[in-house]
C-alpha positions in Angstrom: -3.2 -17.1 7.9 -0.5 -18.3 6.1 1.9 -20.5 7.9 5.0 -20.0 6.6 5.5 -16.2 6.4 9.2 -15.4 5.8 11.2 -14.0 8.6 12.0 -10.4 6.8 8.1 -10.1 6.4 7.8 -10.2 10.5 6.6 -7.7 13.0 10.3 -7.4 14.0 12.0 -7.2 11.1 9.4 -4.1 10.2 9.4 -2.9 13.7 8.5 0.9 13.5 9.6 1.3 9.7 9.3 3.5 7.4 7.6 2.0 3.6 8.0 4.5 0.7 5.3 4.4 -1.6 7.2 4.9 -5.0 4.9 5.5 -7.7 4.0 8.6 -10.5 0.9 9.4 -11.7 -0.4 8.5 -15.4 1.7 11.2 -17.9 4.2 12.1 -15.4 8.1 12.1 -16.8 8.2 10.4 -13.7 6.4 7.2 -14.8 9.6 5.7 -16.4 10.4 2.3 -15.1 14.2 3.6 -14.0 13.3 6.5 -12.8 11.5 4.9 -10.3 14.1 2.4 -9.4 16.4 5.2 -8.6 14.0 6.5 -6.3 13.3 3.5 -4.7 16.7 2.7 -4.3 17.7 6.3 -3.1 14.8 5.7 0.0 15.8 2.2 0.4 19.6 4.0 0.9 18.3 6.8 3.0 16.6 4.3 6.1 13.3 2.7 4.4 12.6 -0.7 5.4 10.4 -1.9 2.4 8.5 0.2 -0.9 5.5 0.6 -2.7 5.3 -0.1 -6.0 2.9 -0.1 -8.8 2.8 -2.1 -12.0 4.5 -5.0 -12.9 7.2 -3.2 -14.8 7.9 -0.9 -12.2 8.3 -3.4 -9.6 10.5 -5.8 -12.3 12.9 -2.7 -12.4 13.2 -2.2 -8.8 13.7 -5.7 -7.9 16.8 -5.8 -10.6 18.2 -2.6 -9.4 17.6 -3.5 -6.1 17.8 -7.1 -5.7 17.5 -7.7 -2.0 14.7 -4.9 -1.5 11.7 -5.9 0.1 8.9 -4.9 -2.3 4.8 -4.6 -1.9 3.2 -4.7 -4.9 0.4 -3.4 -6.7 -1.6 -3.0 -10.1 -3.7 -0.3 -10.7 -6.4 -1.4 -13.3 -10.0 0.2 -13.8 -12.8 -1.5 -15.3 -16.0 -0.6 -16.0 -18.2 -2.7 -13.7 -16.3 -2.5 -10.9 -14.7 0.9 -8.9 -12.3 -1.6 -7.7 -8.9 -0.8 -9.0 -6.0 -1.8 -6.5 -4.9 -5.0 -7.7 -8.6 -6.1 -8.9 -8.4 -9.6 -10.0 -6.8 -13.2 -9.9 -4.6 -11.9 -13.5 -3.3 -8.6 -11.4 -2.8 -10.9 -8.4 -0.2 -13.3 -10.8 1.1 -10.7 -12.5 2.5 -8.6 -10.0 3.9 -11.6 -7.8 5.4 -13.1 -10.7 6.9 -9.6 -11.7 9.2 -9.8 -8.0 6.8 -8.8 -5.2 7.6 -10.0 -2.0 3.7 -8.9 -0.6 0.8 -8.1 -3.0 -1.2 -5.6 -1.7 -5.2 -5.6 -3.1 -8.3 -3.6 -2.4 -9.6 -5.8 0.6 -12.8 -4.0 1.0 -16.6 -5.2 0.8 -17.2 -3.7 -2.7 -18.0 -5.5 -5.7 -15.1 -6.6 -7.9 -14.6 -6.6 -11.7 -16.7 -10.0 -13.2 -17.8 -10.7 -9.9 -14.3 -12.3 -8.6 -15.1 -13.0 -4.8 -12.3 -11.6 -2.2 -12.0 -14.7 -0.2 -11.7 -16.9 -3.5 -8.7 -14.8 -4.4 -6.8 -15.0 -0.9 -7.6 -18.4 -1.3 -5.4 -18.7 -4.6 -2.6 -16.4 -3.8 -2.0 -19.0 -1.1 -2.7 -22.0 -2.5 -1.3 -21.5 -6.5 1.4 -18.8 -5.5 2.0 -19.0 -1.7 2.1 -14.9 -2.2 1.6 -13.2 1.2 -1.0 -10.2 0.5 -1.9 -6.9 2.0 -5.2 -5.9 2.5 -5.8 -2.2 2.0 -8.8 -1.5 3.7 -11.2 1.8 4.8 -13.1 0.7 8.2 -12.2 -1.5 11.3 -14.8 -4.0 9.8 -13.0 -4.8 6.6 -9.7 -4.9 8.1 -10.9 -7.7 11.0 -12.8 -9.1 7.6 -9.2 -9.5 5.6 -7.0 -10.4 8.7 -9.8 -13.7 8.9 -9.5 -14.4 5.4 -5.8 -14.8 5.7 -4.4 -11.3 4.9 -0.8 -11.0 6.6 -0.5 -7.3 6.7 -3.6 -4.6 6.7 -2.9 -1.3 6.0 -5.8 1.8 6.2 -5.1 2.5 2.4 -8.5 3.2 1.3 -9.9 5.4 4.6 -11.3 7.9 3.4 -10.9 6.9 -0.5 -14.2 4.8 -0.6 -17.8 5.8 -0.9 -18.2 4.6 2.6 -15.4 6.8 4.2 -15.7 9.6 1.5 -16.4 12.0 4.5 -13.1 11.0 6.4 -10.0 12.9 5.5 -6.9 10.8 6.2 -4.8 9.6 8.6 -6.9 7.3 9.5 -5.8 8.0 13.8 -9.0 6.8 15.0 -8.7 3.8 13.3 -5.5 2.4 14.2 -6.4 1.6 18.1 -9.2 -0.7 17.5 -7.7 -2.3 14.7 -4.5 -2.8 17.1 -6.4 -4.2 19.7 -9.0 -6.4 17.8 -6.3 -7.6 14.8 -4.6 -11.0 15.5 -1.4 -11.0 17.0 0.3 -12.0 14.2 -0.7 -9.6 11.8 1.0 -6.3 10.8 -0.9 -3.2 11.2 0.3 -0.8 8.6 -1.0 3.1 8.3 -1.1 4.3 4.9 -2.7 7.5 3.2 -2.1 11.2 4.0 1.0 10.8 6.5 2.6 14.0 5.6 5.7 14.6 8.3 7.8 12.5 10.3 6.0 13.8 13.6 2.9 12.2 12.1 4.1 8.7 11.2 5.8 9.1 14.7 1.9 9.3 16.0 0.7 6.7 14.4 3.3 4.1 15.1 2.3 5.4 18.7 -1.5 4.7 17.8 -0.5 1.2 17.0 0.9 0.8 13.8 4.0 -2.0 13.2 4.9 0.3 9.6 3.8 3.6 7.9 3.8 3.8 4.5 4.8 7.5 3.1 4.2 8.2 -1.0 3.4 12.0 -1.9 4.8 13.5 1.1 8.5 12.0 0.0 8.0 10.8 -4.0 5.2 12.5 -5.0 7.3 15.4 -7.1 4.0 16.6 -9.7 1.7 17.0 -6.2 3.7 19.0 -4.0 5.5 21.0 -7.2 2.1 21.9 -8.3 0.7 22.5 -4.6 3.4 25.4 -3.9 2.5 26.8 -7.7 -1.0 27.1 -6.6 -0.7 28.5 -3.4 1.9 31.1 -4.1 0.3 31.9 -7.4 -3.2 32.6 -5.3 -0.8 34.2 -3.0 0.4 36.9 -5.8 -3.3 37.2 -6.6 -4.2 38.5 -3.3 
């Protein structure tokens, strides 16, 4: 575990907080670098304790709009050996630290990773080269005790139910967050991610355990829920 972690990255200073994951999908006239600064900075305004954010640019804009907000950061890359795409490699890893990230967040499950780069090699890295604190995003109780022993700082349930182990779980991931709660080190931040959909529900899972919930479609994600109430009143009309 890293030794040092600053204060603001704390269990208290993220007590029951509320993340905004701030990111548009590929195409989207949302995917413009200041259009997603505003929104960060309109849910860092409106009560958010941290954000989301994906891609070096995007998290180089929000950290100049918003210069004291407190940013986990990610890089979405796909390669074609690997279904590993959440901040894949040792080059994502630099990039999006060195870009303003205040926690890098990478796929922290058992899975094999683009040109065979081990997991534990690159927590080894971030702390030894960068000093970067990193989330793990992780799909079972397994992987998440797995990063927290590597030296993750934060795990979050990211990938339950996104994985081809967990493919058959829908999130939240509620039965999830108690073991990882009472098997996780003290010391490190339990963070639910991934369908959290109302403020009731990221009420129940801080209740199941979690220090943070992290909230993207539900609050940013304007082409998914625009095009979810076209398809359902238009099947509607159909009868």
């Amino acid at each position: 575990m890293l030794s040092s972690l600053p204060a603001r990255l704390s269990r208290a200073s993220l007590a029951n907080g509320l993340i905004v994951s701030v990111q548009a999908p590929e195409g989207s006239p949302l995917r413009d670098p200041a259009v997603i600064a505003a929104m960060a900075a309109a849910s860092l305004a409106n009560g958010a304790v941290a954000v989301r954010l994906e891609s070096p640019e995007h998290i180089g804009a929000v950290r100049r709009r918003c210069p004291s907000a407190l940013i986990i950061g990610l890089w979405k890359r796909s390669f074609a050996d690997s279904v590993v795409y959440i901040t894949p490699g040792w080059q994502e890893i630099q990039a999006v630290w060195a870009a303003g990230a205040d926690v890098v967040a990478i796929d922290a499950t058992e899975r094999h990773r683009p040109e065979g780069q081990r997991l534990e090699e690159l927590v080894a890295r971030a702390a030894s080269e960068l000093g970067a604190p990193l989330m793990a995003d992780i799909d079972s109780l397994a992987n998440g005790l797995r990063a927290a022993e590597l030296g993750f700082a934060w795990v979050g349930t990211t990938l339950f139910g996104y994985t081809e182990a967990t493919a058959c779980f829908k999130p939240p991931a509620w039965d999830l967050l108690g073991p990882l709660r009472a098997q996780l080190p003290g010391d490190t931040l339990l963070i639910c991610e991934g369908g959290i959909a109302t403020g009731e529900q990221a009420s129940q899972a801080l209740g199941a355990g979690a220090d943070a919930v992290v909230v993207g479609t539900a609050i940013t994600g304007v082409d998914l829920q625009v095009a979810a109430y076209a398809r359902i009143m238009a099947a509607a009309a159909a009868g």
